[in-house]
C-alpha atoms as a printed R data frame, in Angstrom:
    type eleno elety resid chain resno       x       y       z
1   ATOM     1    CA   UNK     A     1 -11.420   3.031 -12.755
2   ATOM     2    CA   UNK     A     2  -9.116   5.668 -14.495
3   ATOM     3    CA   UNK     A     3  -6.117   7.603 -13.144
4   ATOM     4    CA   UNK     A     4  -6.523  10.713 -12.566
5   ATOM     5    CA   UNK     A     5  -3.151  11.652 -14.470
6   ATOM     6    CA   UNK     A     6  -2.221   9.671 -16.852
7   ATOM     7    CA   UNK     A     7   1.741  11.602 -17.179
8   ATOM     8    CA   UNK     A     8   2.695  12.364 -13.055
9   ATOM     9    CA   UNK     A     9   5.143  15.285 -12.338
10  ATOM    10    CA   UNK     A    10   6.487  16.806  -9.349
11  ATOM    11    CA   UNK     A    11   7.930  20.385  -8.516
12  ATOM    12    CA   UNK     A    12  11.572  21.187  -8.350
13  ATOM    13    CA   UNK     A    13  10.933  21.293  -4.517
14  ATOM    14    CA   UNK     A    14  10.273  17.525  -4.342
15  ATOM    15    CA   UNK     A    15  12.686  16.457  -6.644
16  ATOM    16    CA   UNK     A    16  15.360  17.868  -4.366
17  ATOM    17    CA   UNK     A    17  13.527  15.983  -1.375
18  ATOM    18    CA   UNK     A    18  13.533  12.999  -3.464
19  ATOM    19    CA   UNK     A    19  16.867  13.092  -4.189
20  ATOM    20    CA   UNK     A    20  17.470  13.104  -0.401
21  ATOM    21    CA   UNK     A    21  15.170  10.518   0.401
22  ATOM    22    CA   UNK     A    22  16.698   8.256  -2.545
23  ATOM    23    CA   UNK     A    23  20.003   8.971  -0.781
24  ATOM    24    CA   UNK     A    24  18.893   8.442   2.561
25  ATOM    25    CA   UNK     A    25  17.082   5.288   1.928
26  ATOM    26    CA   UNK     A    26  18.624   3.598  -0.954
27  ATOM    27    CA   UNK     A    27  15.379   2.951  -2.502
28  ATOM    28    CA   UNK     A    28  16.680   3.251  -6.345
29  ATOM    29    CA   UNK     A    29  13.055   4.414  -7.868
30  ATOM    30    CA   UNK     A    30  11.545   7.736  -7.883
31  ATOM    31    CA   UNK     A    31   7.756   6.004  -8.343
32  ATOM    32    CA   UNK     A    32   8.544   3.691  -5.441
33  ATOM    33    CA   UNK     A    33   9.061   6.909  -2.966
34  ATOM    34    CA   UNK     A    34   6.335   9.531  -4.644
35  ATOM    35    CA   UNK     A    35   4.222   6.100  -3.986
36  ATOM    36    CA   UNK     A    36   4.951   5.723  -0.529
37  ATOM    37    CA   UNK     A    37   4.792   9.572  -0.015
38  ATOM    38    CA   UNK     A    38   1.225   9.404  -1.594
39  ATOM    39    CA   UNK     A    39  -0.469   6.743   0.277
40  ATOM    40    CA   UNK     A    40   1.117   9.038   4.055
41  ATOM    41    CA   UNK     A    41  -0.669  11.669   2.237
42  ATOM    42    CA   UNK     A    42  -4.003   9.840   2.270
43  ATOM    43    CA   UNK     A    43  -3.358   8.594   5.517
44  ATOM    44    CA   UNK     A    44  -3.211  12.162   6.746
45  ATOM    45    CA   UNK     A    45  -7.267  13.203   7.725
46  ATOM    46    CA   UNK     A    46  -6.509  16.896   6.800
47  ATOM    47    CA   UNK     A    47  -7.415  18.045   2.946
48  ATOM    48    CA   UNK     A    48  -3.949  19.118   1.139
49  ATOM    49    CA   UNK     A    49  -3.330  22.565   0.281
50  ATOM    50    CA   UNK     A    50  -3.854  23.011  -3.432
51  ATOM    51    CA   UNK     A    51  -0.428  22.857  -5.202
52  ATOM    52    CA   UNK     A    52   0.445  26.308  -6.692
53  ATOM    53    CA   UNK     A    53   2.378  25.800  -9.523
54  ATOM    54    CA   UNK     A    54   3.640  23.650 -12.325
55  ATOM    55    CA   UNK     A    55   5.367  20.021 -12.243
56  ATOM    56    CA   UNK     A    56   8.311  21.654 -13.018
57  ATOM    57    CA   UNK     A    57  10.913  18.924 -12.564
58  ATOM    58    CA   UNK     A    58  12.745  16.462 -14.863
59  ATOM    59    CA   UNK     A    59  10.673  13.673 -13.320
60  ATOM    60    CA   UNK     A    60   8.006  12.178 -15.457
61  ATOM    61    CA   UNK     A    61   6.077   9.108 -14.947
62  ATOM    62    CA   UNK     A    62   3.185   7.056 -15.939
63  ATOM    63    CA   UNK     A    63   0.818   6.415 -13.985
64  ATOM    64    CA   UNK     A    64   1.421   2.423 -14.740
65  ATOM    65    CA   UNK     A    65   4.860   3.423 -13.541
66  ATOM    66    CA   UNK     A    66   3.763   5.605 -10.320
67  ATOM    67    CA   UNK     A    67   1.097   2.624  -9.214
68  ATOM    68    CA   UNK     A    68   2.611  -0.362 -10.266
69  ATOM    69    CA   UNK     A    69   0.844  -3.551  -9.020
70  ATOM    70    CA   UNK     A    70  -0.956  -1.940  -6.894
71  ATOM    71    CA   UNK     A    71  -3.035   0.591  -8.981
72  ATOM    72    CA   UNK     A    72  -5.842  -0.658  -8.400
73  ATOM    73    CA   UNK     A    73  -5.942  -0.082  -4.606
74  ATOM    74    CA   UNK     A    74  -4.082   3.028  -4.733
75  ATOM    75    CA   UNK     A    75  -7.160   3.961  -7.299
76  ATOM    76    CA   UNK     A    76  -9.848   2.939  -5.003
77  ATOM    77    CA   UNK     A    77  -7.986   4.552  -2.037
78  ATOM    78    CA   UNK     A    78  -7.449   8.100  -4.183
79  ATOM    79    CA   UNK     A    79 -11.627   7.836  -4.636
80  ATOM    80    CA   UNK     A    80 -12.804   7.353  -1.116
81  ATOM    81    CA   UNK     A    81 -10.578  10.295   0.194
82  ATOM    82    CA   UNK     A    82 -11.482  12.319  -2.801
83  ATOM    83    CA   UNK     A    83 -15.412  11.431  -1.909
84  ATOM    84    CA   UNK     A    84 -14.939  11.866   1.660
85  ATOM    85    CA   UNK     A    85 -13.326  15.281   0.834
86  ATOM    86    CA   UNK     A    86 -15.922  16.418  -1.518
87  ATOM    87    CA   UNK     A    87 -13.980  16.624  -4.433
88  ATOM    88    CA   UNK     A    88 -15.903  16.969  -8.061
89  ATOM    89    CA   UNK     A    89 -15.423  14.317 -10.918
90  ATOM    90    CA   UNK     A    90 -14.332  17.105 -12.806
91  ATOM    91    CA   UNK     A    91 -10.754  15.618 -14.143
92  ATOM    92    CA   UNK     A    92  -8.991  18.763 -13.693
93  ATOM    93    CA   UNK     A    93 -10.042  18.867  -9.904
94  ATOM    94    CA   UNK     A    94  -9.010  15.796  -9.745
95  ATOM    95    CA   UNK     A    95  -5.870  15.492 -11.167
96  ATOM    96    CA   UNK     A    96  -4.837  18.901  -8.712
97  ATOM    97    CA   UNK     A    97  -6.231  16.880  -5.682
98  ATOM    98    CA   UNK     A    98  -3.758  13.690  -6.712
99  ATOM    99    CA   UNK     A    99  -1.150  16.315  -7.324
100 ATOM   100    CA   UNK     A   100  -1.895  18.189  -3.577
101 ATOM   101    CA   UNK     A   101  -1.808  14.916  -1.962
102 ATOM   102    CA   UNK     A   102   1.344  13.487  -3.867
103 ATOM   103    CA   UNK     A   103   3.662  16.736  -3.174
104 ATOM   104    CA   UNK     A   104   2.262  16.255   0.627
105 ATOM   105    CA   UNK     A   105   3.159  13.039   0.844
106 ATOM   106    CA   UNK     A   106   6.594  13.849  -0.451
107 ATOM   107    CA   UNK     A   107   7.018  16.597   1.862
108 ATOM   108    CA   UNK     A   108   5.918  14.263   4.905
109 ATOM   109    CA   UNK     A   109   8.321  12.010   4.069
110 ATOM   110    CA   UNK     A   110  11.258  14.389   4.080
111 ATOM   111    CA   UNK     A   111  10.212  15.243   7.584
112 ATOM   112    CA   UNK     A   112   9.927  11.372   9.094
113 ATOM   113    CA   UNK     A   113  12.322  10.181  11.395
114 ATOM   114    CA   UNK     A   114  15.250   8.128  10.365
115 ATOM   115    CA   UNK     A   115  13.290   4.912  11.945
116 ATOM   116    CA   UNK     A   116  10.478   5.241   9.229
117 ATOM   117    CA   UNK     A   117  12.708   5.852   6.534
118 ATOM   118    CA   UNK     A   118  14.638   2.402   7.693
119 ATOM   119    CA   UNK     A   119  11.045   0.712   7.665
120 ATOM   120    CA   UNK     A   120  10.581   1.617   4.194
121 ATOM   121    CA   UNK     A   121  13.398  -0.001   2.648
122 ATOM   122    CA   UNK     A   122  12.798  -3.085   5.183
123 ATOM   123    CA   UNK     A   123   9.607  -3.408   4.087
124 ATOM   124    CA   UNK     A   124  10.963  -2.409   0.363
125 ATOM   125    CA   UNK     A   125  13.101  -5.221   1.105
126 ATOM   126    CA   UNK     A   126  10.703  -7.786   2.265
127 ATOM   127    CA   UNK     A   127   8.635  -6.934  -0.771
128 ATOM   128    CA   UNK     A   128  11.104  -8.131  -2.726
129 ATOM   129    CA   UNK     A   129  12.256 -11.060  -1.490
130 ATOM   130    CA   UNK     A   130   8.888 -12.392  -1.083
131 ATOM   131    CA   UNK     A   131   7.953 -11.087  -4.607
132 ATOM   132    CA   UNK     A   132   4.862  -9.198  -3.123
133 ATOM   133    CA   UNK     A   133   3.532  -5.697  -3.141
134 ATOM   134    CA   UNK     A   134   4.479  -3.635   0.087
135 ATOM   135    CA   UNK     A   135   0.920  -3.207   1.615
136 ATOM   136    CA   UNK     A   136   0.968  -7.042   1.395
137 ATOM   137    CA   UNK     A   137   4.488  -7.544   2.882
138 ATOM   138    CA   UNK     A   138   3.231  -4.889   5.553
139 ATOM   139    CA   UNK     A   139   0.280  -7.216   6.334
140 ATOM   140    CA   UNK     A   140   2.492 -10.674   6.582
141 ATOM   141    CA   UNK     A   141   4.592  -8.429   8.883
142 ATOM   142    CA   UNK     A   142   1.880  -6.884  11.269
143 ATOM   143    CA   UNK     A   143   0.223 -10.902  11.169
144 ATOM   144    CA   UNK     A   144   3.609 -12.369  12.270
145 ATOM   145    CA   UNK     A   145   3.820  -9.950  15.163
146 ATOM   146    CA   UNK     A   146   0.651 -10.509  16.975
């Protein structure tokens, strides 16, 4: 599958949220937030409001950068919602849907409660430590608490 953005920007608005967030959670990477930020986008079952306006921001990214090891699912995730939303293949549609559902996400996450942003960097954390992706850290997690 491609990306549909190769080079991923973000407005003004959510740099200054990332910023906080960066602050807030000590999570060091912008890619590792607008990442998070995307996939509560998805998770969201309303379509995002078409972003009006430029990525007008300093931050830049690939999308090798943005997805990391996980680009695969985040691909494959990004097509089913786009399906089940009706979006075109047209790659222009496409890359505005990503960039609708990335500044969402952002947004979201600048309006989550201190306990989520503390489960992010645990689970940041755990990641780590266990030299895993998050979704798979998540998993171990949910397993060990049943």
């Amino acid at each position: 599958m491609k990306p549909p953005l190769e080079s991923i920007g973000v407005s003004h608005r959510s740099r200054e949220i990332l910023i906080t967030l960066k602050r807030r959670t000590g999570i060091a990477n912008w890619n590792v937030i607008c990442r998070w930020g995307f996939c509560d986008s998805l998770a969201n079952q309303n379509r995002p409001v078409p972003v009006v306006g430029q990525a007008d921001s300093n931050i830049d990214m690939s999308w090798d950068t943005f997805a990391g090891e996980i680009s695969e699912p985040l691909l494959a995730a990004f097509e089913v919602r786009a399906a089940k939303d009706g979006v075109s293949k047209d790659k222009h549609e496409r890359a505005a849907y990503f960039r609708s559902h990335l500044e969402r996400g952002i947004k979201q996450l600048q309006n989550e409660s201190p306990q989520a942003a503390e489960a992010m960097v645990v689970l940041q954390a755990l990641a780590d430590y266990h030299r895993v992706t998050v979704p798979t850290a998540a998993t171990r997690l949910y397993e060990q608490s049943i």
